[in-house]
C-alpha positions, 0 to 999 in steps of 0.5 A: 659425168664425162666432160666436154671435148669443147665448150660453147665457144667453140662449138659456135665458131667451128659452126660458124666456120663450116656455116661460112664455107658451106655458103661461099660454096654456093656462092660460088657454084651460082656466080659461076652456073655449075651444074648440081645433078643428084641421081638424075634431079638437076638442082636449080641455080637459083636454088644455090642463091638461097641457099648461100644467103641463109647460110651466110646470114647462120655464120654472121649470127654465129659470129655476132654471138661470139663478140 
C-alpha cells in the first residue's frame, strides 16, 4: 500500500486555508459590489454574502477541529 502524501491534519488546515480565501473572496467582491457574469448570467451580489458566511463558517469548523 502506497502511503500518504499528508496525514489528516493537513489535509484539514490546507482546506481551512483555501475555505478561508475562498470566502474573503466573496467578502470582498459583495463589500465592494463587483459585478460576477458567467456566460451571459449575472450572479447576484447577495448571493456573495452567502456564499462567504458558509465558507467562513467551513474554515472556522476546520480550525476548531485542529485545537
Amino acid at each position: 500500500m502506497k502511503a500518504l502524501l499528508f496525514d489528516r491534519r493537513t489535509f484539514i488546515n490546507i482546506a481551512g486555508i483555501v475555505f478561508l480565501v475562498a470566502g474573503l473572496a466573496h467578502t470582498v467582491r459583495a463589500f465592494y459590489e463587483w459585478p460576477l457574469v458567467l456566460n451571459l448570467w449575472t450572479i447576484p451580489v447577495w448571493s456573495s454574502w452567502i456564499a462567504a458566511l458558509f465558507l467562513l463558517v467551513l474554515a472556522y469548523n476546520a480550525f476548531s477541529v485542529l485545537k
